[in-house]
PALOLO-333285 format. One record per residue (C-alpha): residue in three letters; z, y, x. Coordinates in steps of 0.25 Angstrom, whole numbers, plus 2048, in hexadecimal, padded with zeros to 3 digits. Example, Ala and Ser with C-alpha at 12.3 -4.5 7.8 and 13.67 -1.06 7.14 Angstrom:
Ala81F7EE831/Ser81D7FC837/
This chain:
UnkA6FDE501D/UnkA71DED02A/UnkA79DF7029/UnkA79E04034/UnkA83E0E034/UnkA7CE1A03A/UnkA89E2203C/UnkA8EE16046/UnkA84E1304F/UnkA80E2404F/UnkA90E25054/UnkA8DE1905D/UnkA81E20063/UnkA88E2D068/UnkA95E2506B/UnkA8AE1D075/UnkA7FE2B078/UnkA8FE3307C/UnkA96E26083/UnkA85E2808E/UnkA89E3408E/UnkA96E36093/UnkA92E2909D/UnkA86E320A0/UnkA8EE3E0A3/UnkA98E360AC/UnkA8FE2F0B4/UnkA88E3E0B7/UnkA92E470B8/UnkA93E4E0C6/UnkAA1E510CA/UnkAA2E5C0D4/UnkAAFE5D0DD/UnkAB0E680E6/UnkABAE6D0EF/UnkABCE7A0FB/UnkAC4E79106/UnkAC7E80112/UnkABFE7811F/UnkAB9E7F12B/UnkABCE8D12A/UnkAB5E8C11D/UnkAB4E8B10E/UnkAB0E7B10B/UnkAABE760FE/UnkAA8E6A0FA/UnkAA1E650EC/UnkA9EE560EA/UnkA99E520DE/UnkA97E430D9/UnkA93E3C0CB/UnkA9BE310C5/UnkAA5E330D1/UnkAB5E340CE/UnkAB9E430D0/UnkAC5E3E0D9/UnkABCE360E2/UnkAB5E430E5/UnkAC0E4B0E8/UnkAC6E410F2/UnkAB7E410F8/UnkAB5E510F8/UnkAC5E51100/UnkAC1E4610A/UnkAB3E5010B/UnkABCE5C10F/UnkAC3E5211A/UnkAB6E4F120/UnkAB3E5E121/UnkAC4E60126/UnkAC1E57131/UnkAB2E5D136/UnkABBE69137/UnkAC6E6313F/UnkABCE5C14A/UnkAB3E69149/UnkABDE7414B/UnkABFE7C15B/UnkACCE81154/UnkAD5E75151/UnkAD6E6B15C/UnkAD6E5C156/UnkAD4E5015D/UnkAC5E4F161/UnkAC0E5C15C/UnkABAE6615F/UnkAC6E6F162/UnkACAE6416B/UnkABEE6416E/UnkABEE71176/UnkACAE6F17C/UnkAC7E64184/UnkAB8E6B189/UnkAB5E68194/UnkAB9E59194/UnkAB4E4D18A/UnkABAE4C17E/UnkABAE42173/UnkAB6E49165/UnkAB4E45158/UnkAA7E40151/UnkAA5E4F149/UnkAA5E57154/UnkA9CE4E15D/UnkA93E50150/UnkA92E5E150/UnkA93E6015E/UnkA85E5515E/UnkA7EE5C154/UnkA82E6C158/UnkA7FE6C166/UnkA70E6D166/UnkA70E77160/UnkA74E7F16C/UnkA67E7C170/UnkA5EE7E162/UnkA66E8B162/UnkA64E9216F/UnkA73E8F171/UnkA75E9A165/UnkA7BE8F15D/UnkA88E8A168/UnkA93E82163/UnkA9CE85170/UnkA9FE9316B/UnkAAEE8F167/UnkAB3E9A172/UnkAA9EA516C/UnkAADEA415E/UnkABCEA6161/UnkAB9EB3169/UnkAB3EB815B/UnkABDEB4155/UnkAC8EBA15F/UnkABDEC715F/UnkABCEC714E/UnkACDEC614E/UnkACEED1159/UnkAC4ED9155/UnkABCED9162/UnkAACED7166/UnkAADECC170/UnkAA3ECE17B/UnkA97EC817F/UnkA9DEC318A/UnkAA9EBF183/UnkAA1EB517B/UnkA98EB0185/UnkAA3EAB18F/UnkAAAEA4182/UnkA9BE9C182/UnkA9CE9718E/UnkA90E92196/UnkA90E84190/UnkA8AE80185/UnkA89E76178/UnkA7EE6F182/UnkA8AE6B18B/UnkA92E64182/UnkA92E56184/UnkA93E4B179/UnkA99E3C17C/UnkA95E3716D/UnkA98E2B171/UnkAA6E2D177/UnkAA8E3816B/UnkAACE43177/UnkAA7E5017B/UnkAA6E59187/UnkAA6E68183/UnkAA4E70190/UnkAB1E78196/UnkAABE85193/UnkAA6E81185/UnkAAFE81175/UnkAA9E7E16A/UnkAA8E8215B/UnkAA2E7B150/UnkAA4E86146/UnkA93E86144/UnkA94E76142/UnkAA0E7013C/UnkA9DE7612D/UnkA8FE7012C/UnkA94E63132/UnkAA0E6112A/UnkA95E6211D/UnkA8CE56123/UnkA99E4D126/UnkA9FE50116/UnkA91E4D111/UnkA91E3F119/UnkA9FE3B114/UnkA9BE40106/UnkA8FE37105/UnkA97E2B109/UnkAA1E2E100/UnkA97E2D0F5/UnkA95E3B0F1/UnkA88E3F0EF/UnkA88E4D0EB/UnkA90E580F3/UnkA8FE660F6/UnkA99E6C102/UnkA9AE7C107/UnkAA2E7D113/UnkAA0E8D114/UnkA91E8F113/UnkA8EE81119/UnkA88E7910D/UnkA83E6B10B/UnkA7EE630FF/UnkA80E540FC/UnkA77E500F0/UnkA75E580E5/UnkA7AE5C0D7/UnkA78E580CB/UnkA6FE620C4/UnkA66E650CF/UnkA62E5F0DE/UnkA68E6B0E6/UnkA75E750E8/UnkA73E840E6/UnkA7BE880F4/UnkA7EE970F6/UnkA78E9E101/UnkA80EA8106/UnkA7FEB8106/UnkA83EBC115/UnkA89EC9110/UnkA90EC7104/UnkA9AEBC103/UnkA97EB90F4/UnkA88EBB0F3/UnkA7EEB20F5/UnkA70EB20FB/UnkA6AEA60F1/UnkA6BE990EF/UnkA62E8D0F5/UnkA64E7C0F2/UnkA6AE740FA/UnkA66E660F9/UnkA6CE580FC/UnkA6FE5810B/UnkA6EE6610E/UnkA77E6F114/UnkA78E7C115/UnkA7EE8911F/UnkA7FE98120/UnkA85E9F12C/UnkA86EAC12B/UnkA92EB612D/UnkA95EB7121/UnkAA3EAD120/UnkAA5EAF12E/UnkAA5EB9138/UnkAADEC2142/UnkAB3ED013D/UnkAB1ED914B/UnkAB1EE9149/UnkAAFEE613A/UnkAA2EE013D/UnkA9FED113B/UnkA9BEC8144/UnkA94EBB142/UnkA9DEAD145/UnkA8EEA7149/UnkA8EEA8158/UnkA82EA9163/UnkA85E9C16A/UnkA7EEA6175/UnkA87EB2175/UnkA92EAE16D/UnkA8FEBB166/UnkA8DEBC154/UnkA7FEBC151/UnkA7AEC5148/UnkA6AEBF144/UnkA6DEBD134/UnkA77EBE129/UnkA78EB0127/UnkA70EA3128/UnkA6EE9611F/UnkA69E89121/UnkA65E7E11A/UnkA64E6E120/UnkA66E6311E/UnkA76E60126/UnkA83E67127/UnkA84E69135/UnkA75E6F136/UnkA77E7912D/UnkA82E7F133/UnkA7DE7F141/UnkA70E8413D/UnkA76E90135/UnkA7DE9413F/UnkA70E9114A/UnkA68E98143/UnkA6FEA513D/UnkA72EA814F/UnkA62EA6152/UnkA56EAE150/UnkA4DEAA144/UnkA42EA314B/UnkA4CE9C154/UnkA51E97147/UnkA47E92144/UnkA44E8B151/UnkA52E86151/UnkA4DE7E142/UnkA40E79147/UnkA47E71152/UnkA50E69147/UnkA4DE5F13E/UnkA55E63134/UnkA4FE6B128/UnkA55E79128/UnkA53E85120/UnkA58E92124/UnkA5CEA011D/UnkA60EAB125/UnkA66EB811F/UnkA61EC5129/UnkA6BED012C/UnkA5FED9124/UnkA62ED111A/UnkA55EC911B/UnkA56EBA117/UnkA4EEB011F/UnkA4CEA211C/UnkA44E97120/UnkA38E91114/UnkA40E8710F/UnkA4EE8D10D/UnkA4FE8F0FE/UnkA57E990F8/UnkA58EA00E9/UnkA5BEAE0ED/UnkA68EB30E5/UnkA66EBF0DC/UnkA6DEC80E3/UnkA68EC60F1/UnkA65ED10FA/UnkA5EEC9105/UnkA50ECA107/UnkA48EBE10A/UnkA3DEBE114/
């Protein structure tokens, strides 16, 4: 006679049903590190999150991350001059010089858009930038002629790039800044050394420039913020940013100059070398770092129509919002945004 003892096998049961379980909630767990630091004049966050994946691993990855970023910065800066850069860079215009790969990179990828632009969005504006920033310390209006001589007659079209030699030739009368560029670049390099470091899932801020790799775990998106231009802790809404995308908002915001208590936007006519006062700020959404940060900065110093003109010539998807000084929000069919509850701005 077969005897079953009922109490055994039950205790045996939910021993086996809560040993699945915790294997189940091992293997699905999603461990998020995240880490700020200081990189590019700007506040740099950067989350990674990974199943089944040691904690230390992620945290030796997420440092090396930040050194990817630390060394963008260093071969991007005008300020610093390192061996190949683009301080060094400026220093020896005039003649060839023999550069690094990162800023044969963004000097091949930003100077067309000289020309998409109408010559408003200019990299050579180094000079310019440090008389408003002289002006803003001194408390002075530089002059139309002030700003116009620091342009010089050459332009981004002059420079010449030996990729093949890894030099360039800047003109004499040309320096250049990278400030529009380096931040969106640096977010397309960490996203390529993530994925070859076999993390899958990543989210990085470097002040306002934003880019997703993957997805959570509860749902296929990231909620991103999109900034209110007048007050610091507001928000205008929220939109999805997907796996792949990136976005930027420039605006003046952050970043501006302090003349005669009136503020000045850092944004400057590649034209006049003179603020451009079109909107509040601008937001983009593509597909690349880099992108997004020209194209935020493109666009927020041309007309609406130029714009879009400027997006029709690219093949990459764009959406655009701009915030008018009347407070009028103006965004393109398929920028999607959840309106916070408390924003003011009227949608047209």
């Amino acid at each position: 006679m077969l005897i079953v003892n009922v109490k055994k096998i039950s205790l045996i049961f939910i021993s086996f049903i809560f040993i699945l379980s915790l294997i189940y909630f091992y293997m699905n767990q999603n461990i998020v590190v995240s880490q700020t630091q200081f990189i590019m004049n700007t506040t740099v966050e950067i989350k990674l999150f990974g199943k089944n994946i040691d904690k230390n691993k992620l945290d030796k990855t997420i440092n090396k991350a930040f050194n990817v970023m630390k060394e963008v910065e260093d071969n991007s800066t005008s300020y610093f001059a390192y061996e190949g850069n683009a301080a060094s860079l400026n220093a020896h215009r005039g003649e060839y010089y023999r550069v690094n790969q990162d800023l044969i990179d963004q000097l091949s990828i930003s100077i067309p858009f000289y020309n998409l632009t109408a010559g408003e969005f200019n990299i050579g504006l180094f000079r310019t930038v440090n008389i408003w920033k002289n002006a803003s310390e001194k408390n002075y209006l530089p002059t139309r002629e002030e700003t116009l001589n620091s342009i010089g007659k050459s332009t981004p079209n002059d420079i010449v790039i030996d990729k093949f030699n890894s030099r360039v030739l800047l003109p004499p009368d040309m320096e250049i800044d990278l400030g529009g560029v380096s931040k969106g670049y640096s977010l397309d390099k960490v996203i390529s050394f993530l994925k070859n470091s076999s993390v899958d899932t990543a989210l990085i801020n470097a002040g306002g420039n934003i880019i997703a790799l993957g997805k959570p775990v509860e749902r296929d998106y990231f909620n991103i913020a999109v900034q209110d231009p007048e007050v610091i802790n507001k928000i205008i809404g929220t939109v999805k940013l997907r796996d792949g995308q990136a976005i930027a908002t420039s605006g003046s915001y952050n970043r501006y100059y302090d003349i005669y208590g009136k503020k000045y936007s850092h944004i400057l006519s590649g034209i006049t070398g003179y603020p451009t006062e079109l909107y509040k700020s601008v937001t983009v959404i593509t597909n690349k770092g880099i992108i997004s940060d020209i194209l935020s900065t493109s666009l927020f110093l041309l007309s609406i129509d130029d714009g879009r003109k400027l997006i029709d010539k690219l093949d990459y998807p764009v959406e655009v919002l701009y915030v008018l000084n009347d407070d009028t929000i103006v965004k393109s069919e398929g920028f999607k945004i959840e309106y916070s509850q408390d924003n003011i701005y009227k949608n047209q």
